[in-house]
mmJSON file of the N, C-alpha and C atoms, coordinates in Angstrom:
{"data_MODEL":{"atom_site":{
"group_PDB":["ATOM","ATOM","ATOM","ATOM","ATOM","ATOM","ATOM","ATOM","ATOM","ATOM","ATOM","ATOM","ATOM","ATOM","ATOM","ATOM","ATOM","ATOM","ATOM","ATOM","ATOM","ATOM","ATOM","ATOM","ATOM","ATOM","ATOM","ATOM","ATOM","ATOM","ATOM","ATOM","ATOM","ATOM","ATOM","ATOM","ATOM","ATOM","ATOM","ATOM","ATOM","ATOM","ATOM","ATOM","ATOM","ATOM","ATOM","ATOM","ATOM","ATOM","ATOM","ATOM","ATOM","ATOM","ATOM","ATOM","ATOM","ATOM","ATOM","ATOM","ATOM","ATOM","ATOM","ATOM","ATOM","ATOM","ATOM","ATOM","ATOM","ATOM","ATOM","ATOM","ATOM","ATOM","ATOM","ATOM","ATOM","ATOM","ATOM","ATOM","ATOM","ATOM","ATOM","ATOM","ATOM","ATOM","ATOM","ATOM","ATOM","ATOM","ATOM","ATOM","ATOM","ATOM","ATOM","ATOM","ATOM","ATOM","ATOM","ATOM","ATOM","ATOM","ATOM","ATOM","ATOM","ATOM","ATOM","ATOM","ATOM","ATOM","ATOM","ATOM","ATOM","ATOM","ATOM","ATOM","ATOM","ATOM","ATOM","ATOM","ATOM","ATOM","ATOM","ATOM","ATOM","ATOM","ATOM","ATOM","ATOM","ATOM","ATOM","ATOM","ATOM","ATOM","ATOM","ATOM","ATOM","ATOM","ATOM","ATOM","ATOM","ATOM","ATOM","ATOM","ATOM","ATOM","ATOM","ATOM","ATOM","ATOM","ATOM","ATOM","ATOM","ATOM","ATOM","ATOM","ATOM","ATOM","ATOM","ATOM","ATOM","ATOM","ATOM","ATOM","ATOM","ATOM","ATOM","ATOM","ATOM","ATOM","ATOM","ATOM","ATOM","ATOM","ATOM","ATOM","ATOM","ATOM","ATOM","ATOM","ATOM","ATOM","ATOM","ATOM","ATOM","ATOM","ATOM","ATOM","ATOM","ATOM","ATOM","ATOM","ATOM","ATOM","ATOM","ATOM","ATOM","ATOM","ATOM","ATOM","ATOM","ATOM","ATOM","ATOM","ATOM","ATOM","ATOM","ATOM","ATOM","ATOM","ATOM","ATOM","ATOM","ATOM","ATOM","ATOM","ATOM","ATOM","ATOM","ATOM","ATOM","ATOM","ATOM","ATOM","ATOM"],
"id":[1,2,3,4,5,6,7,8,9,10,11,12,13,14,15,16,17,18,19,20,21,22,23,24,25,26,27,28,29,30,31,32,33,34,35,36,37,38,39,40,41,42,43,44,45,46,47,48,49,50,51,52,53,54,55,56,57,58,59,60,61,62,63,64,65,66,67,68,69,70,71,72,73,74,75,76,77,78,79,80,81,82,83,84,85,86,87,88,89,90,91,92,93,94,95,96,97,98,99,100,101,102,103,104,105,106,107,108,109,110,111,112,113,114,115,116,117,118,119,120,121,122,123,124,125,126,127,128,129,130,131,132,133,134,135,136,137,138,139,140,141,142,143,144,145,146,147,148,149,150,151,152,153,154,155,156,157,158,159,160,161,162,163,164,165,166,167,168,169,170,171,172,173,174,175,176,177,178,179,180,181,182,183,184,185,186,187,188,189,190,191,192,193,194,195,196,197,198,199,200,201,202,203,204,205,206,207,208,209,210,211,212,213,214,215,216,217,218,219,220,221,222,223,224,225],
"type_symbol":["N","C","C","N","C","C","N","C","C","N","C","C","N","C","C","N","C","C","N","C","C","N","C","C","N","C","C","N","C","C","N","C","C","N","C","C","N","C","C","N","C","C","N","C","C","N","C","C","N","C","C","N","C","C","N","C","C","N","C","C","N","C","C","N","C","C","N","C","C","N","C","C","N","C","C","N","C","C","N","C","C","N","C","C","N","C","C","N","C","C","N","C","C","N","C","C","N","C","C","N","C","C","N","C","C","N","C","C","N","C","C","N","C","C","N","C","C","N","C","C","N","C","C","N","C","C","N","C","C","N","C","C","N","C","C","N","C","C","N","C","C","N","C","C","N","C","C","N","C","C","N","C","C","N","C","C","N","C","C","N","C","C","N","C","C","N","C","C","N","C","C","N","C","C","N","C","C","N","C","C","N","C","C","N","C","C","N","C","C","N","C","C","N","C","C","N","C","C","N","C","C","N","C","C","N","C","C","N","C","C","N","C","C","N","C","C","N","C","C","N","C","C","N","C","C"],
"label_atom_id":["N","CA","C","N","CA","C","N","CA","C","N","CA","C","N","CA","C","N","CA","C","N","CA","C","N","CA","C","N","CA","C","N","CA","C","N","CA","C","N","CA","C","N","CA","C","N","CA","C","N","CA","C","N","CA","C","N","CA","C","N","CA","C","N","CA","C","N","CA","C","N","CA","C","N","CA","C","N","CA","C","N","CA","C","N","CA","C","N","CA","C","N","CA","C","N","CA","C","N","CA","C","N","CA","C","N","CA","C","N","CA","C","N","CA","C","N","CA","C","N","CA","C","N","CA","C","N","CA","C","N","CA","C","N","CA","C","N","CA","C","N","CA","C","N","CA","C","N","CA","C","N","CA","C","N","CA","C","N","CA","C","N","CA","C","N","CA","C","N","CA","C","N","CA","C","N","CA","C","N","CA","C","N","CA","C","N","CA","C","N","CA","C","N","CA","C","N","CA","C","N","CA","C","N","CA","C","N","CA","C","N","CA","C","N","CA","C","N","CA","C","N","CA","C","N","CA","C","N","CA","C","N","CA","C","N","CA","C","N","CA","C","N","CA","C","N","CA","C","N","CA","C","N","CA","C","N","CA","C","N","CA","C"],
"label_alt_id":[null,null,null,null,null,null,null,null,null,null,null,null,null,null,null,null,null,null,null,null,null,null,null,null,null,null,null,null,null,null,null,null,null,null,null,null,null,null,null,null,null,null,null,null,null,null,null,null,null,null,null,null,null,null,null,null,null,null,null,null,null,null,null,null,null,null,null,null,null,null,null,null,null,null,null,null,null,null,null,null,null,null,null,null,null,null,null,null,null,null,null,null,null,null,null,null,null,null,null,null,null,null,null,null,null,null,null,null,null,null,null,null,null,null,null,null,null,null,null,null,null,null,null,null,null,null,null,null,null,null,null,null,null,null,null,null,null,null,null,null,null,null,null,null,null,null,null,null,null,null,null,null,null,null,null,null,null,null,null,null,null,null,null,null,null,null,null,null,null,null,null,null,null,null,null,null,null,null,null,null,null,null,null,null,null,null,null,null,null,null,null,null,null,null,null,null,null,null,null,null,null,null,null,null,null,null,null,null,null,null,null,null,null,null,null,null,null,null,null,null,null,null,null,null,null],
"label_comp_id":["UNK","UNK","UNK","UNK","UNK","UNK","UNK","UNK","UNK","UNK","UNK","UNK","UNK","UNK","UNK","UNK","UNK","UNK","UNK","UNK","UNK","UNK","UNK","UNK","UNK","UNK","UNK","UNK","UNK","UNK","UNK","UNK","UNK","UNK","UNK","UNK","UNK","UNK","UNK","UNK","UNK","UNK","UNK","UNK","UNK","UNK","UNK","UNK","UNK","UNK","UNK","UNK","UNK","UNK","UNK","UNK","UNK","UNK","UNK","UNK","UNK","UNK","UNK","UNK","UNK","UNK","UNK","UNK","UNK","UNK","UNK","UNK","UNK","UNK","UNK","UNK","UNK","UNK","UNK","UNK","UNK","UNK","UNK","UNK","UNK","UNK","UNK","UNK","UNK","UNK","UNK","UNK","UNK","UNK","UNK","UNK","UNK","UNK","UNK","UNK","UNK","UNK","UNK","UNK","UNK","UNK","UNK","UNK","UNK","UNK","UNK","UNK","UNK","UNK","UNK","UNK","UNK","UNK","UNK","UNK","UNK","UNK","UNK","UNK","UNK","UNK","UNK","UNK","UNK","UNK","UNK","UNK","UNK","UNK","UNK","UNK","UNK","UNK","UNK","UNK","UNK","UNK","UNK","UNK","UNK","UNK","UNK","UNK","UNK","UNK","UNK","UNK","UNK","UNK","UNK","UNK","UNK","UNK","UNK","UNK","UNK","UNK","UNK","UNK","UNK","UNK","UNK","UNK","UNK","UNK","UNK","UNK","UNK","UNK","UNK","UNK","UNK","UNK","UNK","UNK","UNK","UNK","UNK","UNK","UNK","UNK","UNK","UNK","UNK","UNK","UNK","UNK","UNK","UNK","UNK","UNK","UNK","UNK","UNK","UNK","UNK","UNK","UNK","UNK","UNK","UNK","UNK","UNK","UNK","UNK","UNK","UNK","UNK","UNK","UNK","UNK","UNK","UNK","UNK","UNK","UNK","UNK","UNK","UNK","UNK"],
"label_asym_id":["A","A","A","A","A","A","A","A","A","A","A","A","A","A","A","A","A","A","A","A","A","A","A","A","A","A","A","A","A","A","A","A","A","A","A","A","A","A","A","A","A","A","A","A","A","A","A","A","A","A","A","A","A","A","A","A","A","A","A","A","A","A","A","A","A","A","A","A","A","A","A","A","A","A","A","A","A","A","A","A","A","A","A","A","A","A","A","A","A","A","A","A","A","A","A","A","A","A","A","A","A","A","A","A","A","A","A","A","A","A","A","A","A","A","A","A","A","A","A","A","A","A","A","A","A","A","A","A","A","A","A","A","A","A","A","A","A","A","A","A","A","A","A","A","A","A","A","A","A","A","A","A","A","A","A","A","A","A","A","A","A","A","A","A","A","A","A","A","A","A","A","A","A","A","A","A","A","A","A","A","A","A","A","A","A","A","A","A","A","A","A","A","A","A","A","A","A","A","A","A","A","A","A","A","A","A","A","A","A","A","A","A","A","A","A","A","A","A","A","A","A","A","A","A","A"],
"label_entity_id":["1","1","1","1","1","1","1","1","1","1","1","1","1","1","1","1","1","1","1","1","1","1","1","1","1","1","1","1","1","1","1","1","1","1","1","1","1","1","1","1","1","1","1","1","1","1","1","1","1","1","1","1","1","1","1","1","1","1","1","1","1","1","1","1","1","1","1","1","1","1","1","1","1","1","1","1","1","1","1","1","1","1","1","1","1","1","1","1","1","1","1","1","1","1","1","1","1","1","1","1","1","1","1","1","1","1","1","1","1","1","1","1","1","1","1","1","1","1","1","1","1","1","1","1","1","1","1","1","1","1","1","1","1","1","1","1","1","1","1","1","1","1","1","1","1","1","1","1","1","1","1","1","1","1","1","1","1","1","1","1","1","1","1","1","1","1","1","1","1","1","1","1","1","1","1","1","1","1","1","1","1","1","1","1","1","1","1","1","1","1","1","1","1","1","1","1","1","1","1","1","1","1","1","1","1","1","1","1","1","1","1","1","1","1","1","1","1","1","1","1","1","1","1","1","1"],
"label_seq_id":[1,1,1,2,2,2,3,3,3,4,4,4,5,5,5,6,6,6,7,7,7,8,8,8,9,9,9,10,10,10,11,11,11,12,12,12,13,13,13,14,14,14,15,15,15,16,16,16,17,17,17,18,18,18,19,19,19,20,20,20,21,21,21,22,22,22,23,23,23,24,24,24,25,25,25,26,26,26,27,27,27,28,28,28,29,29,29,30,30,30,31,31,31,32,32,32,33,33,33,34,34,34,35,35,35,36,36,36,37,37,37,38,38,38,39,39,39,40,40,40,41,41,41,42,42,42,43,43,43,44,44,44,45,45,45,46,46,46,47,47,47,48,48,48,49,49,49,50,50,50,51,51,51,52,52,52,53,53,53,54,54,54,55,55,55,56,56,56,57,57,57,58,58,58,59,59,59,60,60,60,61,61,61,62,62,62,63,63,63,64,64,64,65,65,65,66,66,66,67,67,67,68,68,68,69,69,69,70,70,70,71,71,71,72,72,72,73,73,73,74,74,74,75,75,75],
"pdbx_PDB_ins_code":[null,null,null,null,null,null,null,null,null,null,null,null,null,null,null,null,null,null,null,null,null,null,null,null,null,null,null,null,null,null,null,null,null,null,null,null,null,null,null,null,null,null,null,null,null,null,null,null,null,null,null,null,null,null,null,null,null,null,null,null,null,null,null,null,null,null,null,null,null,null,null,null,null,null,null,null,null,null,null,null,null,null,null,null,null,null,null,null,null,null,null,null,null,null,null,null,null,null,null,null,null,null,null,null,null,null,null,null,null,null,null,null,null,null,null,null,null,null,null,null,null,null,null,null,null,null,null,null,null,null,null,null,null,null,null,null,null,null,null,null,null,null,null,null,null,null,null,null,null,null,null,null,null,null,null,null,null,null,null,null,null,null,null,null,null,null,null,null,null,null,null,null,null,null,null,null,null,null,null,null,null,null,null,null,null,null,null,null,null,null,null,null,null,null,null,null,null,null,null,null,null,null,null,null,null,null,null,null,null,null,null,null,null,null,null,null,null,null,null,null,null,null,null,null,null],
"Cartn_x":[5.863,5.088,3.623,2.948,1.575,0.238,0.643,0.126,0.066,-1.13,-0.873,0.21,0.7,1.786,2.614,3.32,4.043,4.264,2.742,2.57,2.924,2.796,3.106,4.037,4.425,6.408,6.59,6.469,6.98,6.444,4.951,4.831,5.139,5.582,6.704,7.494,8.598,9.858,9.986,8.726,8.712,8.539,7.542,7.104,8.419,9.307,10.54,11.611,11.749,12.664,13.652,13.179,13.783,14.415,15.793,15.256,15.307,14.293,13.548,14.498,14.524,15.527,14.325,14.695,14.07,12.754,12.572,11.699,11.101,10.886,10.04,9.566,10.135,9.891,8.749,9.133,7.862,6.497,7.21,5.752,5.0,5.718,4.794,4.037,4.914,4.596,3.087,2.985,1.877,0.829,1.007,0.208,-0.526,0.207,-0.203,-1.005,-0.776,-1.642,-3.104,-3.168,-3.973,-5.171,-4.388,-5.187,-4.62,-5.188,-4.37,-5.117,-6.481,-7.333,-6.674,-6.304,-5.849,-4.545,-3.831,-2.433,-2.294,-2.982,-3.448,-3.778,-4.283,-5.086,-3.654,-3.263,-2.004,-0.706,-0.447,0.552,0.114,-1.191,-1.775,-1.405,-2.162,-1.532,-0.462,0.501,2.19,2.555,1.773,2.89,1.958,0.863,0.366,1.184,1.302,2.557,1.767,2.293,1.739,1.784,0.951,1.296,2.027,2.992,4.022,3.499,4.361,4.092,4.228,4.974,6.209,5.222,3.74,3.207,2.108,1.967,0.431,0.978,0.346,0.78,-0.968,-0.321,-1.599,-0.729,-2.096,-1.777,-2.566,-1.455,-2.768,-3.303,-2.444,-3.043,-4.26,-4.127,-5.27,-6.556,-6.473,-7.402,-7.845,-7.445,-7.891,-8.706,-8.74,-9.323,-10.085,-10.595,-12.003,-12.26,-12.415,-12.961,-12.829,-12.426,-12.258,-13.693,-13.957,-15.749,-16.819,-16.778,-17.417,-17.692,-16.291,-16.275,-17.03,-16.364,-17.28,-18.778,-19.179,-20.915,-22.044,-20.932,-21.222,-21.333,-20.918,-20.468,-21.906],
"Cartn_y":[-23.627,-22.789,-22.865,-23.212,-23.539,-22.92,-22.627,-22.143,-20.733,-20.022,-18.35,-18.014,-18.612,-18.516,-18.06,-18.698,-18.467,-17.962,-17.216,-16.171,-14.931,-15.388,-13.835,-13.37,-14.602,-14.149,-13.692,-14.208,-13.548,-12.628,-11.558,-10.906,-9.646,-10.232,-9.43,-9.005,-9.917,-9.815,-8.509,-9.026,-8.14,-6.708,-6.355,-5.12,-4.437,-5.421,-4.572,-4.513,-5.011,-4.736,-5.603,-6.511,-7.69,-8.885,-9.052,-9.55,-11.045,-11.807,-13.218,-13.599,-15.288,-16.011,-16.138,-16.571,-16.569,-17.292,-18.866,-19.684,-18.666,-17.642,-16.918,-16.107,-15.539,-14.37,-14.86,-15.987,-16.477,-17.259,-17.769,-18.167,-16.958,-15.752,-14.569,-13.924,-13.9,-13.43,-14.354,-15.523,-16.473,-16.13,-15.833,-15.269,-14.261,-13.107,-11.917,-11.629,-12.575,-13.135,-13.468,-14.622,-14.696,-13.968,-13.282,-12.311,-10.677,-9.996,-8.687,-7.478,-7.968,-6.726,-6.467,-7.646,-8.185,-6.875,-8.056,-7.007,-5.992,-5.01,-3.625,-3.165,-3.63,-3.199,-3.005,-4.029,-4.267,-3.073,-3.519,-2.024,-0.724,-0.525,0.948,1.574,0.242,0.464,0.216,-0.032,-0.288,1.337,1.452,3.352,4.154,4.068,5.322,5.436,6.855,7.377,7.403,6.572,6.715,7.568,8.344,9.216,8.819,9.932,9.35,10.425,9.917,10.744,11.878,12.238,13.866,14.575,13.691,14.355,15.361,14.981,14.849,15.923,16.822,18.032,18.131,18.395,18.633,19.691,20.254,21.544,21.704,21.011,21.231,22.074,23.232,24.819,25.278,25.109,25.058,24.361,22.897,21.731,22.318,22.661,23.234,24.23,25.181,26.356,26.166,25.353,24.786,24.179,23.061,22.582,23.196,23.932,24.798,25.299,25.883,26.726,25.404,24.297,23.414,22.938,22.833,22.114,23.194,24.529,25.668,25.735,25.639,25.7,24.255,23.696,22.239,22.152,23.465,23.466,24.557],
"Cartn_z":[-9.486,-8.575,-8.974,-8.239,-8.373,-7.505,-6.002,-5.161,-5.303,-4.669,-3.873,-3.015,-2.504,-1.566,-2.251,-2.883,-3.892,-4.954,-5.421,-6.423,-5.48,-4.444,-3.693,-3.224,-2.787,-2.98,-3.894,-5.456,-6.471,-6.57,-6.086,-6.454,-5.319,-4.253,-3.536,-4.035,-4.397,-4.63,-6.028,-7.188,-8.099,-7.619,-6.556,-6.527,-5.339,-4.847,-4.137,-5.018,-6.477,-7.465,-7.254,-6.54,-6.685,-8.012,-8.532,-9.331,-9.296,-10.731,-10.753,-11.455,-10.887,-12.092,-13.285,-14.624,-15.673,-15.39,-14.868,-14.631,-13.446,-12.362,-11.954,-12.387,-13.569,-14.507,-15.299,-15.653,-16.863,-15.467,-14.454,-13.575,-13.263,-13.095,-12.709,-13.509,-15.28,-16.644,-16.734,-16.272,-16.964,-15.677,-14.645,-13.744,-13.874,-14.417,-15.163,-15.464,-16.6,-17.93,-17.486,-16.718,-17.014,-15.872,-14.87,-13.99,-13.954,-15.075,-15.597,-14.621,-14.304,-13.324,-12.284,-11.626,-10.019,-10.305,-11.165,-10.996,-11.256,-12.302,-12.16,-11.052,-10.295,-8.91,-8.351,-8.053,-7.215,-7.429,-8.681,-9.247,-8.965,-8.601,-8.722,-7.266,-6.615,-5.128,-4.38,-5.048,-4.38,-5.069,-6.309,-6.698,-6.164,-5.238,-4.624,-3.771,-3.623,-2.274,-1.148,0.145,1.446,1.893,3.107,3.817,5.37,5.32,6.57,7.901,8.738,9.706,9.521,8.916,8.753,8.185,7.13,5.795,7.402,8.369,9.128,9.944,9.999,10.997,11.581,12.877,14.099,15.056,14.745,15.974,17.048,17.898,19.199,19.802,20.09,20.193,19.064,17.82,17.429,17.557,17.709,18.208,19.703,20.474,21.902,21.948,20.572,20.934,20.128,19.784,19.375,19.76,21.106,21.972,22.985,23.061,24.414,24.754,23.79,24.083,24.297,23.399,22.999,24.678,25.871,27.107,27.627,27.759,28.523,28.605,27.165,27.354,27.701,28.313,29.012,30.5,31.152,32.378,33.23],
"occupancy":[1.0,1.0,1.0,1.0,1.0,1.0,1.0,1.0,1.0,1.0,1.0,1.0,1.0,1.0,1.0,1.0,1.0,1.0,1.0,1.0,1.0,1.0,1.0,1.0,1.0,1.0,1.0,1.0,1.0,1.0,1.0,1.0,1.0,1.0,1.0,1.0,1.0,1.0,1.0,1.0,1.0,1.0,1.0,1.0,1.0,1.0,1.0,1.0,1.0,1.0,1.0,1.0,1.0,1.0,1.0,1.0,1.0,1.0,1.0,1.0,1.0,1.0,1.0,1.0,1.0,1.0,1.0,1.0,1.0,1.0,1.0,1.0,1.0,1.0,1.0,1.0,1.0,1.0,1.0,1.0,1.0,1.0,1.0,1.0,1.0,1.0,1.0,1.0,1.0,1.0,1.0,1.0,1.0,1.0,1.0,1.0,1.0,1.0,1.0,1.0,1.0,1.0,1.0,1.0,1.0,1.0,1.0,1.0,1.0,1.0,1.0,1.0,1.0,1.0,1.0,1.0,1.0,1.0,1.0,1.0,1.0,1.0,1.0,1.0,1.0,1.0,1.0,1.0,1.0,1.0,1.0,1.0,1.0,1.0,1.0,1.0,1.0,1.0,1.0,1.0,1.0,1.0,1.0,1.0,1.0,1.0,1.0,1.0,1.0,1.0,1.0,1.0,1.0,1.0,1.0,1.0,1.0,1.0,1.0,1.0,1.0,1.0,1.0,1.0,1.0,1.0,1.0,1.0,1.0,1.0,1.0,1.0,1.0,1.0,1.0,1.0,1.0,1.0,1.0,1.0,1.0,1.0,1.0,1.0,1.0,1.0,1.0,1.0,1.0,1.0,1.0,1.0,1.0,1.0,1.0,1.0,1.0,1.0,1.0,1.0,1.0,1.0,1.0,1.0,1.0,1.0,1.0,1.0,1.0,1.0,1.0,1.0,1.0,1.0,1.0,1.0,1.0,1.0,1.0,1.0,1.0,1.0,1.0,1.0,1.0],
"B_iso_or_equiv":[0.0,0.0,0.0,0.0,0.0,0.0,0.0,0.0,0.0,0.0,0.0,0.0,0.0,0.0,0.0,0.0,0.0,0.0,0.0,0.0,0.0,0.0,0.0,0.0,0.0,0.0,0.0,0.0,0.0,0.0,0.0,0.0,0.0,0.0,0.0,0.0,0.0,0.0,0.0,0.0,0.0,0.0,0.0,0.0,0.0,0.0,0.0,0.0,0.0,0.0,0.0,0.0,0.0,0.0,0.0,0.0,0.0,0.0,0.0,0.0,0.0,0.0,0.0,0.0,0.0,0.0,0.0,0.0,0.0,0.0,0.0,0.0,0.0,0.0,0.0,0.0,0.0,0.0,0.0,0.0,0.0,0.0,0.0,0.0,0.0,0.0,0.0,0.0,0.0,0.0,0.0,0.0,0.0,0.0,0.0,0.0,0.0,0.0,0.0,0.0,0.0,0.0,0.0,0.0,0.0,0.0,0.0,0.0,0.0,0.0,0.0,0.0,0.0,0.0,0.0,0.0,0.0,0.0,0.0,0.0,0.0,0.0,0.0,0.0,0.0,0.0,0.0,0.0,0.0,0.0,0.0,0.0,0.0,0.0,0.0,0.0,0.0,0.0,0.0,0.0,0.0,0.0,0.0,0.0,0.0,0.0,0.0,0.0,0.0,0.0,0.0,0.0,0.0,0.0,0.0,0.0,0.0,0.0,0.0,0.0,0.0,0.0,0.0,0.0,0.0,0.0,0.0,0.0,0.0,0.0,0.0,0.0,0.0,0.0,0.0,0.0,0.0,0.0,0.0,0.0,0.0,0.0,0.0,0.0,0.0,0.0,0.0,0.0,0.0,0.0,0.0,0.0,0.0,0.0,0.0,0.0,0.0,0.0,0.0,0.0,0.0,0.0,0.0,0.0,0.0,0.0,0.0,0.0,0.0,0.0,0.0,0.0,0.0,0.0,0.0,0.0,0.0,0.0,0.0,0.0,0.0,0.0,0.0,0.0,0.0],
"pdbx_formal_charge":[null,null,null,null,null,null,null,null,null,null,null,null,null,null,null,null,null,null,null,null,null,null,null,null,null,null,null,null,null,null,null,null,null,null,null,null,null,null,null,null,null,null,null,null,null,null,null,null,null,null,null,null,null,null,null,null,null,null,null,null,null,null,null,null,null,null,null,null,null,null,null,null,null,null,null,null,null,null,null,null,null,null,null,null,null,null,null,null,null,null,null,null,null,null,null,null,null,null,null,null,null,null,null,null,null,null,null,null,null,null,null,null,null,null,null,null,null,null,null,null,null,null,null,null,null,null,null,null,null,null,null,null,null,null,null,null,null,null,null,null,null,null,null,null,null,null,null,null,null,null,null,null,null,null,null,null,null,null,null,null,null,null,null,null,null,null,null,null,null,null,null,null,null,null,null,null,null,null,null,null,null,null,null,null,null,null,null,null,null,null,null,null,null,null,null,null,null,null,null,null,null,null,null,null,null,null,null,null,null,null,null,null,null,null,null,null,null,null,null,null,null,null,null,null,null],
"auth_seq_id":[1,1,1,2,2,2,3,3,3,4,4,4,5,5,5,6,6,6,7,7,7,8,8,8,9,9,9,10,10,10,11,11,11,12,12,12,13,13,13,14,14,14,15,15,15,16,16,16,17,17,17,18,18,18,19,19,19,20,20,20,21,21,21,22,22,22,23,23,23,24,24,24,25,25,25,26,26,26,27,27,27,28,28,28,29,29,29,30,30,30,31,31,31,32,32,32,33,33,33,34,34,34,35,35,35,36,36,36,37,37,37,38,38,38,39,39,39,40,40,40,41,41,41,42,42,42,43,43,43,44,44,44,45,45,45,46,46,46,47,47,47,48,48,48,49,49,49,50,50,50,51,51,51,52,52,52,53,53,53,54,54,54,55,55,55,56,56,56,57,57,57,58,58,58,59,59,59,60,60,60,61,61,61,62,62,62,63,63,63,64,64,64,65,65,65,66,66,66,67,67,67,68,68,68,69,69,69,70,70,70,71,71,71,72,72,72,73,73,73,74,74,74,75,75,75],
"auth_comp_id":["UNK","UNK","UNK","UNK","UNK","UNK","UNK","UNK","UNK","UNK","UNK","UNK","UNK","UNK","UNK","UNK","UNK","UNK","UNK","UNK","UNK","UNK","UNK","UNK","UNK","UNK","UNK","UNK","UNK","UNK","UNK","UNK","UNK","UNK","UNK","UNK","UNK","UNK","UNK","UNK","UNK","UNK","UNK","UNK","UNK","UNK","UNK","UNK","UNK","UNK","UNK","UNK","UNK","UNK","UNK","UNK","UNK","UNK","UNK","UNK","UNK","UNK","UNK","UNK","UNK","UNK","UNK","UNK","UNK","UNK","UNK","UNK","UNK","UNK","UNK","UNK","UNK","UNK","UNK","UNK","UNK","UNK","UNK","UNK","UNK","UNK","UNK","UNK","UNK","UNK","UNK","UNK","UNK","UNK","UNK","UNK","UNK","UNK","UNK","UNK","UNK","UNK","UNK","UNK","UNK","UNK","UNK","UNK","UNK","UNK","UNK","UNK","UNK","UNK","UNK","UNK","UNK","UNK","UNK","UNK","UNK","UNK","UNK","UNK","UNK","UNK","UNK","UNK","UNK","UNK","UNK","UNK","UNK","UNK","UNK","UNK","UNK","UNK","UNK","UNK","UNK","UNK","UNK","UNK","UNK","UNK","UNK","UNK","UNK","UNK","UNK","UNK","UNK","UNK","UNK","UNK","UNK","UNK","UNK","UNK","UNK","UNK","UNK","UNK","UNK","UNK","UNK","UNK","UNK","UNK","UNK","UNK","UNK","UNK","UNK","UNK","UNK","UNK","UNK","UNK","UNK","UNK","UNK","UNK","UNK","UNK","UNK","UNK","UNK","UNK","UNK","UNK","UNK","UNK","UNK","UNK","UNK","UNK","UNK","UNK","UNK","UNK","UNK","UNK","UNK","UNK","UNK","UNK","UNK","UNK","UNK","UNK","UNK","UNK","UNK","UNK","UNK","UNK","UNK","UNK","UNK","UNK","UNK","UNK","UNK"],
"auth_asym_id":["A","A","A","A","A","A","A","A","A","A","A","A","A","A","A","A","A","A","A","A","A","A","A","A","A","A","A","A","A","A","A","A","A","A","A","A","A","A","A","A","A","A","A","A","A","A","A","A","A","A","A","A","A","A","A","A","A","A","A","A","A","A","A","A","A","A","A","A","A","A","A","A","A","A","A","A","A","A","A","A","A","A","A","A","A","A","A","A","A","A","A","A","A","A","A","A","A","A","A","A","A","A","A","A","A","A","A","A","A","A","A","A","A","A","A","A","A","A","A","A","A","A","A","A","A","A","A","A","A","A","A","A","A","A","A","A","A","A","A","A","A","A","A","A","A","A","A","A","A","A","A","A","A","A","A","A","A","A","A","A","A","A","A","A","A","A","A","A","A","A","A","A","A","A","A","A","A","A","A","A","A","A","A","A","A","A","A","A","A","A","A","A","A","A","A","A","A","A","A","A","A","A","A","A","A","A","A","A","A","A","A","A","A","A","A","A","A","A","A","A","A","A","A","A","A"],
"auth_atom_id":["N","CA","C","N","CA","C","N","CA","C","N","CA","C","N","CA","C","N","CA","C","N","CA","C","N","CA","C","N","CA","C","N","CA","C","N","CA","C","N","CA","C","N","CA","C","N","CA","C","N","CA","C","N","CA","C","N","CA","C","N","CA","C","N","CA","C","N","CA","C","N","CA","C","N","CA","C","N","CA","C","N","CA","C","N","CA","C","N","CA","C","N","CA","C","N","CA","C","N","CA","C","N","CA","C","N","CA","C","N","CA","C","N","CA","C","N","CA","C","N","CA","C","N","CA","C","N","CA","C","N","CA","C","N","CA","C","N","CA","C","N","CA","C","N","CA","C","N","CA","C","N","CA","C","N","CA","C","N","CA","C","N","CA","C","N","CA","C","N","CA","C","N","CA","C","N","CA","C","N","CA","C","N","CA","C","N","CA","C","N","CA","C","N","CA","C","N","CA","C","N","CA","C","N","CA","C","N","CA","C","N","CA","C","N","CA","C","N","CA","C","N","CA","C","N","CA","C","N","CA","C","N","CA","C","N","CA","C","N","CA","C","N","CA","C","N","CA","C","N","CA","C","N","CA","C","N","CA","C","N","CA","C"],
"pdbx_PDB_model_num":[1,1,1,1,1,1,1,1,1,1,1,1,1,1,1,1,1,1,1,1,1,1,1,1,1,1,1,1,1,1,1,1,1,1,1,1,1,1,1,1,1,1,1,1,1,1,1,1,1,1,1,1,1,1,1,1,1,1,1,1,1,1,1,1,1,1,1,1,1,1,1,1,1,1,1,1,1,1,1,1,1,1,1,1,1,1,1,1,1,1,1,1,1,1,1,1,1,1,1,1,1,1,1,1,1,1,1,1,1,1,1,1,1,1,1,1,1,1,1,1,1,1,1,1,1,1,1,1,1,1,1,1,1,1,1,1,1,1,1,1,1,1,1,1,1,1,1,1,1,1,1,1,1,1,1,1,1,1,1,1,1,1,1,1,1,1,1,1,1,1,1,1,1,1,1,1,1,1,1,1,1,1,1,1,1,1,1,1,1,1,1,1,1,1,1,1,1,1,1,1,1,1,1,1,1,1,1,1,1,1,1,1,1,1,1,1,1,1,1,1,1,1,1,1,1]
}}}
């Protein structure tokens, strides 16, 4: 494995807990190595927790009655 392409599969596969046969383990281990910022970066942002829909509450009765006046003194 030599390409990006293919570092990124493996570094797919790693970050879905996928597991590597030994010879991907050590192509990704030597990847690592020798780019440790990158993959810090990377790890930091696959374990931040996304926000989902469920997290996002909107209230539109509230949102209305604060534009509500905002349209009125337009008229």
């Amino acid at each position: 494995m030599s390409n990006k392409e293919d570092i990124n599969q493996l570094l797919a596969r790693y970050f879905t807990g996928e597991t590597l046969s030994l010879v991907q383990q050590q192509e990704l281990d030597a990847w690592i190595a020798s780019h440790q910022q990158e993959f810090e970066q990377m790890r930091r942002l696959m374990n931040t927790p996304m926000e989902t829909s469920a997290e996002i509450h909107f209230d539109a009765g509230k949102a209305w009655q604060k534009i509500e006046p905002r349209l009125e003194n337009r008229t």
